[in-house]
Backbone bond lengths (Angstrom), bond angles and torsions (degrees), N, CA, C in turn:
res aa  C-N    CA-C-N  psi(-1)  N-CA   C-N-CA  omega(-1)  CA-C   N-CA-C  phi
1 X - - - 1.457 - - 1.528 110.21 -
2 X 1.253 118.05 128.63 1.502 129.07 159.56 1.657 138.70 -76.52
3 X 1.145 135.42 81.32 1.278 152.08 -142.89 2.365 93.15 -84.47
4 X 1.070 113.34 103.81 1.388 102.65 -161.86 1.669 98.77 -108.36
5 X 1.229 133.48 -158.98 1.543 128.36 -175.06 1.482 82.63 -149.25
6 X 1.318 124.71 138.04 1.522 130.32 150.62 1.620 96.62 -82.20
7 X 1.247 104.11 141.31 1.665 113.11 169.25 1.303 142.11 -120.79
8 X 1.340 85.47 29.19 1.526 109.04 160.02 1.282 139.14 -20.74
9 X 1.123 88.51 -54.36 1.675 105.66 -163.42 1.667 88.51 -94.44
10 X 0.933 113.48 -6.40 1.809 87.17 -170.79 2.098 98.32 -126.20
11 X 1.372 102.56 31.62 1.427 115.21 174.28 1.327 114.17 -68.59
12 X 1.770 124.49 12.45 1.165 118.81 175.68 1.523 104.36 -112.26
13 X 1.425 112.21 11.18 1.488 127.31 173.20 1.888 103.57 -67.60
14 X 0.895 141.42 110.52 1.573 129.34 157.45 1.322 116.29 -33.42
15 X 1.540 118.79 123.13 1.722 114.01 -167.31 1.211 120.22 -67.12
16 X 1.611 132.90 -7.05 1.056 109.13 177.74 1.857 120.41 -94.49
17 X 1.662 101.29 -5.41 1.554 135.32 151.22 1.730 103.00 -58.92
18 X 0.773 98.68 -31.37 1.830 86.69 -171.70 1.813 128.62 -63.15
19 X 1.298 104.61 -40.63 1.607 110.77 165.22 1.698 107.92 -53.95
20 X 1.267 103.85 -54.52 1.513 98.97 -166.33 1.441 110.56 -62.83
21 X 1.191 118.30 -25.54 1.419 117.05 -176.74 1.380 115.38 -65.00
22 X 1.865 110.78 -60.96 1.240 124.72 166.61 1.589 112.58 -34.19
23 X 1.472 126.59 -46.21 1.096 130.09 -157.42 1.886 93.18 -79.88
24 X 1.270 114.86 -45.77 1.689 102.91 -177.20 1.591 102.74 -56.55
25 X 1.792 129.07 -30.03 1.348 102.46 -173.22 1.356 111.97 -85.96
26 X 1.306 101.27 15.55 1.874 71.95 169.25 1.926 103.45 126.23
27 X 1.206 102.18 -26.07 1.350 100.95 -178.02 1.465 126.28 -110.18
28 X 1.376 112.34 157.09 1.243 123.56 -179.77 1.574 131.43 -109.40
29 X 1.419 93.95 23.31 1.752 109.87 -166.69 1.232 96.69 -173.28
30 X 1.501 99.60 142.75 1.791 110.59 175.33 1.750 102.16 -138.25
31 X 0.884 108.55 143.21 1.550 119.15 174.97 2.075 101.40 -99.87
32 X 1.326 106.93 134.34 0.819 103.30 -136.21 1.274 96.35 -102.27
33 X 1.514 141.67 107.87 1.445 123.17 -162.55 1.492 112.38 -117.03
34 X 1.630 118.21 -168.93 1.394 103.51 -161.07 1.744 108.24 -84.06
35 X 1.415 102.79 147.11 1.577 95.13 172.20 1.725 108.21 -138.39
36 X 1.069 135.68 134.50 1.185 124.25 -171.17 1.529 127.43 -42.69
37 X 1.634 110.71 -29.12 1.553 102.96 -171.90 1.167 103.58 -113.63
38 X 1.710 117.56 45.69 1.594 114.89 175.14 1.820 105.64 -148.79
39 X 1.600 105.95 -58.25 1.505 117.41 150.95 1.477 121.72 -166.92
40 X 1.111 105.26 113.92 1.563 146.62 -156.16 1.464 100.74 -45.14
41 X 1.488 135.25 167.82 1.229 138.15 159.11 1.638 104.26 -81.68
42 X 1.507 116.11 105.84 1.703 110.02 172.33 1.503 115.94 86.09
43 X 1.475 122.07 6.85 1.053 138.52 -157.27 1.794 119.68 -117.52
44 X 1.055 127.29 149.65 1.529 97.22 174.61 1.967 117.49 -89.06
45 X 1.065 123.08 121.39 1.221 115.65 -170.85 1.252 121.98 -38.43
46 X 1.900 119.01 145.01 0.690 129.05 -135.32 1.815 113.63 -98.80
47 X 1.354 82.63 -14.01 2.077 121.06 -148.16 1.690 90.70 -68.20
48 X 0.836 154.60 -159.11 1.562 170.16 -138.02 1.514 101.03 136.26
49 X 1.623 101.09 161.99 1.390 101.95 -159.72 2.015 110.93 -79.53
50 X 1.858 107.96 3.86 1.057 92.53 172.46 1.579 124.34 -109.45
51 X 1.325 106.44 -13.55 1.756 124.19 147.22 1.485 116.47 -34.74
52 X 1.579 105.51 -55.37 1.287 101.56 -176.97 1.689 114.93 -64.10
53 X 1.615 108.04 -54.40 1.623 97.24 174.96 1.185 120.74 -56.86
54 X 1.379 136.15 -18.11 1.570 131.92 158.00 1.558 118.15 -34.37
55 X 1.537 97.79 -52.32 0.953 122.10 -163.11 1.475 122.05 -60.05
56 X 1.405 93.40 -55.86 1.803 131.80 -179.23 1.689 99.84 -57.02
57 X 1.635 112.98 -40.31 1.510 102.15 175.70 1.589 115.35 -98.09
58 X 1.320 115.14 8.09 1.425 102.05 164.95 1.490 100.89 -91.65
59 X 1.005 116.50 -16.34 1.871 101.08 -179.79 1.632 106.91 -92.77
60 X 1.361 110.12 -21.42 1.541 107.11 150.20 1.492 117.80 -37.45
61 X 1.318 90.32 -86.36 1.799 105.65 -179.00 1.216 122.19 -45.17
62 X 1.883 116.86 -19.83 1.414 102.95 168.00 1.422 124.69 -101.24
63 X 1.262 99.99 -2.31 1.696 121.48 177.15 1.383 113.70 87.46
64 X 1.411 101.97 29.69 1.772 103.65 -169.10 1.513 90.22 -111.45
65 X 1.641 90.06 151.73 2.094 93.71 176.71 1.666 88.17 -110.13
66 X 1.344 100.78 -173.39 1.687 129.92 171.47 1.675 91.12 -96.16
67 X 1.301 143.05 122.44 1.192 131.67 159.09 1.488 102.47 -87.69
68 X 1.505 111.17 -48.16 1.343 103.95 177.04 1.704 122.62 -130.01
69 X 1.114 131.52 156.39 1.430 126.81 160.76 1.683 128.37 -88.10
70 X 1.043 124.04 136.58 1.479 109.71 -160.10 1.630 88.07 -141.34
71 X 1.926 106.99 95.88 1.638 98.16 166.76 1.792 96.30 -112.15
72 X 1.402 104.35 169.88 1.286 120.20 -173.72 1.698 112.60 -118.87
73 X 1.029 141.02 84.29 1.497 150.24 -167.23 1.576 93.94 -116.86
74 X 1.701 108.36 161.39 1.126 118.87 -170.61 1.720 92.93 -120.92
75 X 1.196 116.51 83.63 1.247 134.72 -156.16 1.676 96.41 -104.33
76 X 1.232 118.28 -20.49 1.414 118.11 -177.87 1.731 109.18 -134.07
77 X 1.610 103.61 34.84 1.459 101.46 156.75 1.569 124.99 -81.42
78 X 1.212 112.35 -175.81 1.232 103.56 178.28 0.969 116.49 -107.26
79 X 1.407 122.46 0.35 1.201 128.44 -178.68 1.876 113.58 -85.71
80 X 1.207 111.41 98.53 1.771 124.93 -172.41 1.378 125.34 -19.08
81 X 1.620 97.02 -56.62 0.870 130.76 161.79 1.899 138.56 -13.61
82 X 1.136 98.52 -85.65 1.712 149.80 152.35 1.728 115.49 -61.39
83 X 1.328 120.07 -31.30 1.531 121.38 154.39 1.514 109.80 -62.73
84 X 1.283 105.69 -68.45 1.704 97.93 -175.63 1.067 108.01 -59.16
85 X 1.476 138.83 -28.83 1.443 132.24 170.30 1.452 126.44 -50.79
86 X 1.433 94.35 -32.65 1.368 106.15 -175.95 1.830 111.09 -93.70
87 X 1.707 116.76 -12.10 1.129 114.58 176.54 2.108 97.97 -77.17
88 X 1.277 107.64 -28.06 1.275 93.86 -172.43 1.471 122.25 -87.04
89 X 1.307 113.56 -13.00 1.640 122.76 147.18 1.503 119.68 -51.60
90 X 1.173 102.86 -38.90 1.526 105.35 -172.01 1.672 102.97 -67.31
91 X 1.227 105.80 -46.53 1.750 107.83 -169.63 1.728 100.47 -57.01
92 X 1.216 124.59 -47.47 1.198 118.19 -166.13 1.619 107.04 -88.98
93 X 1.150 117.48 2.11 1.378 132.34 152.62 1.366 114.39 -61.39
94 X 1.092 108.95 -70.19 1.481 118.18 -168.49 1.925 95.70 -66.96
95 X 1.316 150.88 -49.41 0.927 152.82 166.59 1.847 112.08 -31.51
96 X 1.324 96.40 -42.39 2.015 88.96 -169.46 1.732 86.54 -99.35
97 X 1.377 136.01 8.78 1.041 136.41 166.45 1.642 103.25 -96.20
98 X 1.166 116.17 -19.08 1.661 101.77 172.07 1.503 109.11 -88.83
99 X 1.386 120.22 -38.34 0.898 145.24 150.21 1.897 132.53 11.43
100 X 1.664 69.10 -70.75 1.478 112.81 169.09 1.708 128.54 -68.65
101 X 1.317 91.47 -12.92 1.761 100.25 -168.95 1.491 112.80 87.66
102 X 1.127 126.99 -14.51 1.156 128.21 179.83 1.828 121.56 -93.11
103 X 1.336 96.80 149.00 1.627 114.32 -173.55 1.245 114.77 -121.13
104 X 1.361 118.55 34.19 1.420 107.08 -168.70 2.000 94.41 -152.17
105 X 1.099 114.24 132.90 1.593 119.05 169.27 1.495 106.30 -126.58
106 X 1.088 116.44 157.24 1.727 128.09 163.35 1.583 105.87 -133.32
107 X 1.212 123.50 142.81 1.612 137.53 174.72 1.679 100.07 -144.25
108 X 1.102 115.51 -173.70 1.808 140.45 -170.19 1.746 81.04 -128.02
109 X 1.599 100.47 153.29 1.438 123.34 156.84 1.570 111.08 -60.04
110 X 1.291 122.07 -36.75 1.590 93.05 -172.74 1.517 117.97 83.76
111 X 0.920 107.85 178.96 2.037 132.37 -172.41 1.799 97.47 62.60
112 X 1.707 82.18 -161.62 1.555 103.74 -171.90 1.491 95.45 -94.69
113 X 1.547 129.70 161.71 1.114 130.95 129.30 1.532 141.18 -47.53
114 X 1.244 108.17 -42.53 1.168 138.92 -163.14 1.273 90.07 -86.09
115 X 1.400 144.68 -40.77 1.128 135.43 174.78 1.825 117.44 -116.61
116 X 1.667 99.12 71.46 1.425 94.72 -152.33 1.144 103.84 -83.07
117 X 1.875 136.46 -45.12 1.375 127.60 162.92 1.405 115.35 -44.30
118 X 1.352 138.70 -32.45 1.631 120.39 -177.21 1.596 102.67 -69.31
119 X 1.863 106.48 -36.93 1.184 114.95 -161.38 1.809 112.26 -59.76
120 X 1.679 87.86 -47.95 1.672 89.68 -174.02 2.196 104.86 -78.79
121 X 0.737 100.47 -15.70 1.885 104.11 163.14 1.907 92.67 -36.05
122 X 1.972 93.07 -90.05 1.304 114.78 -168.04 1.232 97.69 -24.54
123 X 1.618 133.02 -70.13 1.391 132.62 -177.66 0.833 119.96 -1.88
124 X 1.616 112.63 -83.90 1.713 126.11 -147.43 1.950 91.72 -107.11
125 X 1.243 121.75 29.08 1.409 145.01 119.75 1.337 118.53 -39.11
126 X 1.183 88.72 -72.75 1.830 108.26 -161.33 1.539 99.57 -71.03
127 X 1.522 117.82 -46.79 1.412 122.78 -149.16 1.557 95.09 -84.10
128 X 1.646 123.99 -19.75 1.648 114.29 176.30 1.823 99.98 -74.82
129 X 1.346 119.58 -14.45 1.145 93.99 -167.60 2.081 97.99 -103.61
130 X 1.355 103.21 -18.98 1.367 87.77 -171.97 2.002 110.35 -110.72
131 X 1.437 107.47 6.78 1.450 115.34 164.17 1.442 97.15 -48.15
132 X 1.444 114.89 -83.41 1.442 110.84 -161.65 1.529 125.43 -42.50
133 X 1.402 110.40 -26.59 1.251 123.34 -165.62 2.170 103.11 -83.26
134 X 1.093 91.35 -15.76 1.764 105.47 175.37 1.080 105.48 -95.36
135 X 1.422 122.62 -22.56 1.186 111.73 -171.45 1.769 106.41 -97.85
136 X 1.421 113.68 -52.62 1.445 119.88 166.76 1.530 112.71 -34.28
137 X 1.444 120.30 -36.05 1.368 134.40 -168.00 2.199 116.14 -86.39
138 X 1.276 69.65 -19.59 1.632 79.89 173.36 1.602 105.75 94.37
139 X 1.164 128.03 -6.22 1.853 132.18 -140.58 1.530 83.87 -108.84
140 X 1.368 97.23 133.14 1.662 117.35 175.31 1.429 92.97 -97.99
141 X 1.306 121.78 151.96 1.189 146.39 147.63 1.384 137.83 -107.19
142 X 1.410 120.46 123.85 1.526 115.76 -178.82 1.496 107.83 -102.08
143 X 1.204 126.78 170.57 1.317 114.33 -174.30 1.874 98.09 -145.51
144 X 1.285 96.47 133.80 2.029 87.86 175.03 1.962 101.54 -108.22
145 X 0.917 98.47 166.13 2.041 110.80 167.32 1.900 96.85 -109.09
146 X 0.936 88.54 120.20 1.933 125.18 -159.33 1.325 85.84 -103.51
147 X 1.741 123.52 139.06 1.469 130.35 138.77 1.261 116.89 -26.19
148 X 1.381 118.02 126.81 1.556 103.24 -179.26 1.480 126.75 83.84
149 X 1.228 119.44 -17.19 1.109 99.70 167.74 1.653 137.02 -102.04
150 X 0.925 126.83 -151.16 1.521 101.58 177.78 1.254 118.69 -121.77
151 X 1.189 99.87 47.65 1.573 133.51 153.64 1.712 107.71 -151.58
152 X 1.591 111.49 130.18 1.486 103.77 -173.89 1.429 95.08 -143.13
153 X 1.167 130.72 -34.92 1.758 152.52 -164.27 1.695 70.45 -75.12
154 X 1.821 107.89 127.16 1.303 112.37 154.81 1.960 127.81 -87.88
155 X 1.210 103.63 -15.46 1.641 104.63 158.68 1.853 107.19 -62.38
156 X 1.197 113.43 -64.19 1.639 125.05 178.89 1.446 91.83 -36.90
157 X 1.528 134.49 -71.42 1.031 120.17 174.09 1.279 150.02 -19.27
158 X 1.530 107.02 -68.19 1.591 122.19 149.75 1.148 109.28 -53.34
159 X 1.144 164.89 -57.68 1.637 136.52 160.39 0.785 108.24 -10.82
160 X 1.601 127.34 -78.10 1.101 143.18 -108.50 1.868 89.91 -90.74
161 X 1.716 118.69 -36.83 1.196 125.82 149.85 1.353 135.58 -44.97
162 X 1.458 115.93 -34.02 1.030 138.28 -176.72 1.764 111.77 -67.76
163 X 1.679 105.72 -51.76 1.192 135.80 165.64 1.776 122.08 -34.91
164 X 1.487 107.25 -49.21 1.416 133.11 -166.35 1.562 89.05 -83.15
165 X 1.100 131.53 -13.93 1.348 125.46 -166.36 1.429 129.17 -15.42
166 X 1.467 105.88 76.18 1.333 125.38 178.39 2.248 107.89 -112.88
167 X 0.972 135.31 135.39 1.672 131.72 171.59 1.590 85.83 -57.26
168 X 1.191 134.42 -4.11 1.841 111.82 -164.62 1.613 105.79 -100.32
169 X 1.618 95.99 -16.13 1.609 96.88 -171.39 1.537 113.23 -103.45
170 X 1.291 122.74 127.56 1.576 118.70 160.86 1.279 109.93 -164.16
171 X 1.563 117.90 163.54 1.431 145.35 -146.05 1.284 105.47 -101.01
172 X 2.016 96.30 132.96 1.586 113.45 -172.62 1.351 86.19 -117.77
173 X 1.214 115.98 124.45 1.911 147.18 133.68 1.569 107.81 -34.97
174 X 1.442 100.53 85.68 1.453 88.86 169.34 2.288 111.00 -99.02
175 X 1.401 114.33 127.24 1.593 111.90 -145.74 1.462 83.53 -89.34
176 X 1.746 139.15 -14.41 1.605 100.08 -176.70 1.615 95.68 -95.53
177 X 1.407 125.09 -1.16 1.563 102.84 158.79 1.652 123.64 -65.67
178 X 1.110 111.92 -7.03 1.796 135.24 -160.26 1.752 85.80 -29.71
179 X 1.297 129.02 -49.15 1.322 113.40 -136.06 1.629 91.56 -101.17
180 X 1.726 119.66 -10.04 1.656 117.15 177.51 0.925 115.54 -100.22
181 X 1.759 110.17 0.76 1.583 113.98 165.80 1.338 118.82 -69.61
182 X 1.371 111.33 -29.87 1.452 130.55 -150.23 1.593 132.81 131.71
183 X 1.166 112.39 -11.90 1.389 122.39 -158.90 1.352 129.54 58.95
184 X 0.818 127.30 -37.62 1.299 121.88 -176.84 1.734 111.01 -88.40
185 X 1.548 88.98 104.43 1.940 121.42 -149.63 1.140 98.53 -81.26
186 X 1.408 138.23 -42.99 1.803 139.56 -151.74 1.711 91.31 -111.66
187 X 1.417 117.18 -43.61 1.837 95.61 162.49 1.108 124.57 -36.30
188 X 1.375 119.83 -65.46 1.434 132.93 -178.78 1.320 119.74 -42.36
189 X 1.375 111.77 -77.18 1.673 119.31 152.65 1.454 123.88 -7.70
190 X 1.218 110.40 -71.91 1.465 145.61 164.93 1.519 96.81 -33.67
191 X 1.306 113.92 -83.08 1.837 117.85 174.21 1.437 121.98 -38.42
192 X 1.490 119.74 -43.52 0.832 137.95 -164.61 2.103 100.67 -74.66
193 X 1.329 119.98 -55.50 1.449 127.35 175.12 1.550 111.65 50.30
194 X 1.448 124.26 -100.40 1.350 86.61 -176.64 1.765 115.48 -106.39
195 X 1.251 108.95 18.46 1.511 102.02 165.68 1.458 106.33 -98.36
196 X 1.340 125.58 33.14 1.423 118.02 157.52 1.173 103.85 -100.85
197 X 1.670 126.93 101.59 1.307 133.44 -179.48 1.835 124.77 -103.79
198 X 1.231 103.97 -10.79 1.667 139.03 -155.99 1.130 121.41 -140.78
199 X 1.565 115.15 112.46 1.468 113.19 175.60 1.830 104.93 -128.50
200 X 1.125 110.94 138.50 1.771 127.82 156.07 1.080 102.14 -71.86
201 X 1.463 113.23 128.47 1.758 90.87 163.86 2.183 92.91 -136.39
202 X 1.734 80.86 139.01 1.701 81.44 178.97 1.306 96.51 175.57
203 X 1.580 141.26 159.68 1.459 123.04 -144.47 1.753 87.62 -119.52
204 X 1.642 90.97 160.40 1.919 88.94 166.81 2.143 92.10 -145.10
205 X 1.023 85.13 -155.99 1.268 108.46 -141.57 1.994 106.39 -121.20
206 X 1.178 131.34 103.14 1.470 103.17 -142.84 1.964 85.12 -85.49
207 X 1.521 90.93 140.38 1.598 90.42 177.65 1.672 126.06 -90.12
208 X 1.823 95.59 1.26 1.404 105.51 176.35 1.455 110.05 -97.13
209 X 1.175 112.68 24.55 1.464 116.28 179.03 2.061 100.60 -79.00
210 X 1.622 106.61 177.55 1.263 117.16 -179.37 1.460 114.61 36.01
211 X 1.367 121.45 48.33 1.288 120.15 167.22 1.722 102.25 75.65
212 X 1.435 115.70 8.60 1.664 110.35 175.37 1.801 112.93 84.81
213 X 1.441 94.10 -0.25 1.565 103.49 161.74 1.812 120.16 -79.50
214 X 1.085 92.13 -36.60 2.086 99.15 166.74 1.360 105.50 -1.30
215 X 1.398 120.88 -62.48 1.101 115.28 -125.23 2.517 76.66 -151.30
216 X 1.145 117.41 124.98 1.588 131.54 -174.88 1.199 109.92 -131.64
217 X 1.361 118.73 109.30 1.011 131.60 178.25 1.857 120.83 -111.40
218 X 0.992 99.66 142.76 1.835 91.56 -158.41 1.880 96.40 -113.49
219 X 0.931 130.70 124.90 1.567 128.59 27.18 1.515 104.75 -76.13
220 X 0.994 130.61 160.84 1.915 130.96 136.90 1.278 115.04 -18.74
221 X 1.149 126.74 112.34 1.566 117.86 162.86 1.909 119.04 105.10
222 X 1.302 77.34 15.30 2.334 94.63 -165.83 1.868 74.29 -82.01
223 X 1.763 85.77 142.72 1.175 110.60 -170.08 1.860 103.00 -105.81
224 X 1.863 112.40 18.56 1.481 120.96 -136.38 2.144 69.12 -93.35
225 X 1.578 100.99 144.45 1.232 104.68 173.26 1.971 115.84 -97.17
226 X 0.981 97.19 126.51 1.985 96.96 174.98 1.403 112.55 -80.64
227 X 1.211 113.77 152.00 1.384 128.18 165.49 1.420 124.18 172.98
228 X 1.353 137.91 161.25 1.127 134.20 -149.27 2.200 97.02 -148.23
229 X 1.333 90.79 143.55 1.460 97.76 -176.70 1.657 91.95 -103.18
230 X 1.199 157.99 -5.03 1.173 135.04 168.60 1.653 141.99 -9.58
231 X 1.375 107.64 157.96 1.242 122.94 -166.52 1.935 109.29 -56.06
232 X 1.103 121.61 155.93 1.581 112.51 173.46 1.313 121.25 -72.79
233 X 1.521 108.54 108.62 1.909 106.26 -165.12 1.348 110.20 131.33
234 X 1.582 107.00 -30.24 1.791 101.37 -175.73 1.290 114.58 -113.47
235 X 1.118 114.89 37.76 2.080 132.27 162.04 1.437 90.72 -130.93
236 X 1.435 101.92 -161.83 1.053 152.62 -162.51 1.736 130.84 -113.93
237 X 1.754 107.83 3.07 1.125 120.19 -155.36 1.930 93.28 -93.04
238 X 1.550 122.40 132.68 1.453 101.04 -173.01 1.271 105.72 -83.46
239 X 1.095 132.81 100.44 1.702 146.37 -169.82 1.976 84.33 -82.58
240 X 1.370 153.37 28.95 1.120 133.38 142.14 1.013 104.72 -114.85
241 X 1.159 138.29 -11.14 1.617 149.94 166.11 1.586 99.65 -67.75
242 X 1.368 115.17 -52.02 1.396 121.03 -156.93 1.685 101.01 -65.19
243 X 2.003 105.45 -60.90 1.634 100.77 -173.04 1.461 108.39 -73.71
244 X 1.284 123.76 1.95 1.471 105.68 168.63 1.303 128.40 -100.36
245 X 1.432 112.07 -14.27 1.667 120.53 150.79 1.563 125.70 -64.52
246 X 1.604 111.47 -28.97 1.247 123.92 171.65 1.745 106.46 -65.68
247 X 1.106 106.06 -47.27 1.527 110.95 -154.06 1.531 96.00 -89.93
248 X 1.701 121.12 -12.31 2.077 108.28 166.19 1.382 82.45 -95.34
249 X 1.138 170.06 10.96 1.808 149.14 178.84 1.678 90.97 -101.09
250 X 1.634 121.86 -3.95 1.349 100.97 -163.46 1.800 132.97 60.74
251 X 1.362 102.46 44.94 1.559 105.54 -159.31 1.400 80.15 -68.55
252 X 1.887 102.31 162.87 1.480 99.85 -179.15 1.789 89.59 -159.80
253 X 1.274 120.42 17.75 1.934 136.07 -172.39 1.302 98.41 -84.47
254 X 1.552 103.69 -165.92 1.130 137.65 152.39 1.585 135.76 -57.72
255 X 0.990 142.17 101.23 1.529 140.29 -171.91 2.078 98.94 -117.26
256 X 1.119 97.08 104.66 1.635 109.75 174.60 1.589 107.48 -86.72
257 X 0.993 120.74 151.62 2.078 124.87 159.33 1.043 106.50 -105.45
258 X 1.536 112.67 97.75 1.515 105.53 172.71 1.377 115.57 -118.71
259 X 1.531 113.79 80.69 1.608 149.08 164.71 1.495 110.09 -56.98
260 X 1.420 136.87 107.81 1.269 115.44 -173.66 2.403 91.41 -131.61
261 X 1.096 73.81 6.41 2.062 75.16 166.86 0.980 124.71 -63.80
262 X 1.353 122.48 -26.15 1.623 123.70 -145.54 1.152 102.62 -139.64
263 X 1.292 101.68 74.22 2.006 88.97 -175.20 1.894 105.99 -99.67
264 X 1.382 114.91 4.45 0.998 113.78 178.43 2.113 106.78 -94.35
265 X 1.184 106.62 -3.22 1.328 106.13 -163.09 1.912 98.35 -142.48
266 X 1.560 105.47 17.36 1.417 127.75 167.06 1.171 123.71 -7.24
267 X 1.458 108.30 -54.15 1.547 129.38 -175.54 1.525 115.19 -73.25
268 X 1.524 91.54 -42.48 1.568 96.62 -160.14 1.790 100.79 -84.88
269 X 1.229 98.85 -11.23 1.510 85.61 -172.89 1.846 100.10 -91.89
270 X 1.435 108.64 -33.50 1.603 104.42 167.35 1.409 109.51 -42.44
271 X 1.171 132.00 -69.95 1.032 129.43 -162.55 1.970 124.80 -71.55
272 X 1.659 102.35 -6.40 1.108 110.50 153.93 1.250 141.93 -52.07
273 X 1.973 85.66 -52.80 1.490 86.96 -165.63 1.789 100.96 -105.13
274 X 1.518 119.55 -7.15 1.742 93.10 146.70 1.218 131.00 -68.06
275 X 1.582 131.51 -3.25 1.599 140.21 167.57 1.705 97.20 -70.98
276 X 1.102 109.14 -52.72 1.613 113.36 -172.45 1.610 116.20 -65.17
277 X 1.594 104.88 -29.98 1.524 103.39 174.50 1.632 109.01 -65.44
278 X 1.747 94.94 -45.51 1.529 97.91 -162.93 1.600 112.20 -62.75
279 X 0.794 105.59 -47.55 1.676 118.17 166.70 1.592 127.03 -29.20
280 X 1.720 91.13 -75.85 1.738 83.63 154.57 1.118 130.87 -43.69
281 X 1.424 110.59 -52.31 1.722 113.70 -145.39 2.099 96.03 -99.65
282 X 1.273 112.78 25.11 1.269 108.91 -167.19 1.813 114.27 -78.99
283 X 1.215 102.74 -8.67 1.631 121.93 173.19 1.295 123.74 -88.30
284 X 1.222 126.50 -31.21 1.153 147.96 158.80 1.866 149.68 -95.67
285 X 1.597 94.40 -43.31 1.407 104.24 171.48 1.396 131.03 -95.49
């Protein structure tokens, strides 16, 4: 198993500073997410092919790999437009991701809810033209169901994986969506068997608690979804439920921390919650 750091919170690090940092907390893998001066949220990346070898030898020199790539394109909007825009981000995505030494990407489904048949159309749009290109490329893809998008139900999801039926594609468990998946965390898992390759791990807060008052959002009737990336311990997510379903399925993937609360205490919470992974998972992973 690969224990990775989202680095979010510490995107005010200069990137070629960034391995070494990751590497003092503790880790040996970073999942690689969007940052404006490398590849953008929705944007076409920013990197050129000599940025990237900068890049490629500071994570040399710090002994850190890419376990995963994580870009965000609106590849399953409905807007025509902005799909193909987003299929041609993806190609040069996946390029500074081979680039990189790495074989592995994660993204969200994408689209509207509200327009979930146009949304899931656009989808398997995008995915006839850029399957092959993941697959020719060697790069597996995992895919999560994101708040908001038009896929959110994590069983619906795995179909929807199931569907794409490619060996390159399978489904990452992200645990502070736990409660917009559905809640019920070790079913899913469970369903999922061996295309659960990918886990987020970081706590939330369930917003359907107290009758769905938890959490008031004004006007009446906002369709805006809550949730919280927190530290392991300060939601509601059952993290002994979680590593002990992981550890009978034989998980053997990727597990990222993607904590985005604490950006004032960045460090300390990285290094929390790889103590908390290792801990759990010290019998098994």
């Amino acid at each position: 198993m690969k224990v990775a750091l989202d680095p979010y919170m510490l995107r005010s690090v200069p990137l070629l500073e960034l391995p070494g940092v990751v590497a003092d907390l503790g880790y040996e893998h970073i999942e690689l997410s969007p940052r404006e001066d490398f590849m953008p949220f929705f944007l076409h990346p920013r990197a050129d092919r000599q940025k990237v070898q900068d890049f490629k030898k500071a994570l040399d020199a710090a002994g850190v790999s890419v376990a995963s790539n994580l870009p965000l394109y609106r590849w399953s909007g409905p807007d025509e437009d902005e799909r193909q825009a987003a299929v041609r981000y993806w190609k040069r995505a996946i390029e500074i991701t081979v680039e990189l030494g790495c074989d592995t990407m994660n993204s969200e489904f994408n689209g509207r809810p509200e327009q979930a048949s146009l949304s899931e159309g656009q989808f398997w749009k995008s995915m006839e033209e850029l399957l092959p290109v993941f697959e020719r490329e060697g790069v597996h893809l995992r895919l999560e169901p994101h708040p908001d998008d038009f896929v959110e139900d994590g069983k619906v999801a795995i179909d929807m994986v199931r569907g794409i039926n490619s060996p390159n594609v399978s489904f990452l468990y992200c645990a502070p969506h736990t409660f917009h998946q559905g809640g019920n965390m070790t079913e899913i898992m469970e369903y999922a068997g061996e295309l659960l390759t990918h886990l987020h791990v970081a706590d939330s807060f369930d917003h359907r608690g107290s009758s769905g008052l938890r959490y008031i959002v004004n006007p009446p009737g906002s369709t805006a979804r809550v949730h919280q990336h927190l530290d392991i311990g300060q939601g509601e997510v059952k993290w002994d439920e979680f590593f002990s379903t992981l550890g009978r399925l034989g998980f053997d993937g990727i597990m990222t921390v993607c904590v985005f609360a604490w950006e004032e205490r960045a460090e300390e919470s990285a290094r929390f919650n790889l103590e908390q992974i290792q801990k759990h998972s010290s019998d098994w992973g």
